[in-house]
Structures are given as C-alpha cells and as structure tokens.
N, C-alpha and C positions, 0 to 999 in steps of 0.2 A: 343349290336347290332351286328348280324353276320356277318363278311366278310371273303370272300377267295379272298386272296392276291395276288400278282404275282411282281416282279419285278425283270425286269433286266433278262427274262426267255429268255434263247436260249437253243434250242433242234434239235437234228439233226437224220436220220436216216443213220447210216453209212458216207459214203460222204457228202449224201444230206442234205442242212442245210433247216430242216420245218419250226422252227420259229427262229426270234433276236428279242431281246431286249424288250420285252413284258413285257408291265406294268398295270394291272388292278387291278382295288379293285372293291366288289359287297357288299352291305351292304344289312341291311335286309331291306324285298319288292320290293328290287329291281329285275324287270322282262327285261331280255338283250339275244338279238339273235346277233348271231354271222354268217353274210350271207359269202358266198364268193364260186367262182366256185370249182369244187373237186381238191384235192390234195395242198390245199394252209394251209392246218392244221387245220380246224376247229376241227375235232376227236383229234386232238394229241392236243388241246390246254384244250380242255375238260377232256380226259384223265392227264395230268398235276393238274389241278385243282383238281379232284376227290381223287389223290395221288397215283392212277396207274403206270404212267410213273414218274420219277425222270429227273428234267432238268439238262443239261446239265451244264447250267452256269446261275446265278441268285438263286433265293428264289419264292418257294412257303409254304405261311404259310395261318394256318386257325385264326382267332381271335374274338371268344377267342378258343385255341386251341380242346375244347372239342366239337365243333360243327362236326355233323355229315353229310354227302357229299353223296347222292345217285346221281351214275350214269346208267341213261337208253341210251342201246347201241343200234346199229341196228340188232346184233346180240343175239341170244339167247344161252348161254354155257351148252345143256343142255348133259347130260351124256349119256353113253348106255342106253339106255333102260326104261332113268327114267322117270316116271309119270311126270305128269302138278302139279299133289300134292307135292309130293316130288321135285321136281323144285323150289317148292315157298317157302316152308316151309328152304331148301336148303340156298336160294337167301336168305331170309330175316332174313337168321342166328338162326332161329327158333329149326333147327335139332340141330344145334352145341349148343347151349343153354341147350335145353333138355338134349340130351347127358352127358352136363358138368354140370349141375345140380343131374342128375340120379349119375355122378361118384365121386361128393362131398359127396350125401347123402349115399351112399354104406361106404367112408370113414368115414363119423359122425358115422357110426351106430356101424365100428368097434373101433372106439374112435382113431382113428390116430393122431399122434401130427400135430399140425395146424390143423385139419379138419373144428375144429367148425369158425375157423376167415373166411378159404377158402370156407364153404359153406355160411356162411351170404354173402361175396362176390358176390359170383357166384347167389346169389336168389335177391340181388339187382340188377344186371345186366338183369334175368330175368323175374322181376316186371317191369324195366324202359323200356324193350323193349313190354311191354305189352302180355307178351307170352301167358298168359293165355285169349286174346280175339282173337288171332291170327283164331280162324276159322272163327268168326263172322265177323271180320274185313275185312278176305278174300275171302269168300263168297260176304258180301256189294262189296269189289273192284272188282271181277269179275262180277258184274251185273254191274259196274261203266264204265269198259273197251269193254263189250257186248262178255263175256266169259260165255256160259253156264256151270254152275257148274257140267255136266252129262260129261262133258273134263277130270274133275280132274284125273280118272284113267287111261287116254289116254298116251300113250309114247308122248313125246314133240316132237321127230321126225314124229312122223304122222298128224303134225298137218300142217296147209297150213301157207304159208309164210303170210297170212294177221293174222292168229289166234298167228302165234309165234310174230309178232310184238307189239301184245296186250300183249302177254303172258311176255314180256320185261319191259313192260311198268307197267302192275299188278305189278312186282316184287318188282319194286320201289317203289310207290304207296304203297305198303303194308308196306314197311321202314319207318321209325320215322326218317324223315332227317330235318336237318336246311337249307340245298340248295338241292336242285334239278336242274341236269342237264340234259337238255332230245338230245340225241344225233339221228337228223333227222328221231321222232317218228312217222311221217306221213308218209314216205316213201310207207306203205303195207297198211295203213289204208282207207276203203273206207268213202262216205259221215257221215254214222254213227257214226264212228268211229271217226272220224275228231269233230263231233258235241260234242260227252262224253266227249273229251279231253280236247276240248277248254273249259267247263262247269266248268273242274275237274281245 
C-alpha cells in the first residue's frame, strides 16, 4: 500500500518559517486537498512530498520507498525554444531513457567491461517506463487534456497560458506515478478543461 510520509516537517524560506511540525501519511486511494489562502505553504508542502525541496527539520519518506511521485506545478519549465514534443518526451524522462539506452548499446556492441550487466539495466528501466508506447500513450493524453496533437511542433513559449497549464498537467499524466500531486491545475483551465480533469 503506497504512502508518502511526513513527520515532524518544518521548512522555512530564509527567515520566514512556511511550515512546523507537519505530520501526514496518504495511503493508496487516498484523494486529499490541501485548501488554505496563498502563501501559507501549500506549494512548498507539495514540493516536500514530491522530494523537490528537502525539510528543514523532520523526515519525509516514501513506503515502500520505490514508489514513484509525479508532481504537476503551475508552472511550465520549458527550455528555449523547445517543442511541446520535446517538452514531454523531456518531462516524462522518455529523452534521457532513449539517450541512456542508445549509449549502453554503443558500448555492448564495442564489448566494454560491464556493458552487457549496464545495458540489461538500462532496457529494464526502459520497458518499466513503457517507452516504447510513449507516442500512443501521448497522443491518447493530449486528446484527454484537449491538446491538439498539430501543437506538438509548436515552441511551449508560444502557447497561451490556458494551453501551457494543460501542457503541465499532459506531462504528469503521461508519468507511471503511484501518487500524483496536482499543484492548483485549474487555475488556466476553462469549463472544458475543468470537465477532462475531473473525468481523468
């Protein structure tokens, strides 16, 4: 049963102390909003859990610790210039996979010592994340979040603040997580948008 843990969490920014002494457990199915006006830490409490920020004083731990933590921010990170393709692909560790697969099997082929342990490695990691359904996958989640798939070659800077907030949310979405945190996903969403989500 998955939980992310918390105990005993105080985190501060500089001076200002955001949280004390915060203690939760979330087990699996369990669905929890965390309401409260801005600036009393909901982001930074989220951020903690996800393993972003490191508290200050206390323990966050995942159990069993191999559970994996997708966080959707308000924000989109996306780089110069890059695609909505390359964003996602990016986000969902799909590139770095590829990548580190493409430089295991370069070294199998020159018979490097370790290569053959280091590439079985690297192609379990890239079967468990599903890499090889990642377009079909992400195609389905852009029709799920009301992304047309004619975006994919579009720079993520040109896209309008309601499209980048989907675009945050796809990211996740297309992740193999055991919790999902969605960090004030409706903010840019209109009625549509609001409807996919709650569905999803």
């Amino acid at each position: 049963m998955p939980q992310r843990v918390c105990a005993d969490v105080s985190f501060a920014h500089g001076p200002t102390r955001i949280l004390a002494d915060i203690d939760l457990s979330v087990a699996d199915g369990d669905r929890i909003g965390v309401v409260g006006p801005n600036g009393v830490g909901k982001s930074t409490l989220l951020a903690l859990l996800a393993g972003d920020l490191t508290p200050e004083r206390g323990i966050v731990r995942r159990v069993p610790a191999t559970i994996s933590v997708g966080l959707a921010t308000q924000r989109v990170d996306d780089l110069d210039g890059e695609s909505l393709e390359e964003l996602l692909a990016r986000r969902t560790g799909v590139a770095a996979l590829e990548a580190e697969l493409e430089s295991a099997a370069a070294a199998l082929a020159t018979e490097a010592p370790g290569s053959g342990d280091r590439y079985a490695e690297v192609l379990d990691r890239w079967t468990a994340a599903e890499v090889a359904g990642h377009v079909e996958r992400r195609d389905r989640v852009l029709g799920q979040v009301g992304l047309a798939a004619e975006l994919l070659d579009r720079p993520v800077a040109r896209l309008s603040g309601g499209q980048r907030s989907r675009v945050g949310l796809a990211a996740v979405l297309l992740g193999v997580h055991d919790v999902l945190l969605l960090a004030e996903q409706t903010n840019d969403l209109d009625l549509d948008g609001l409807e996919r989500l709650e569905r999803f």
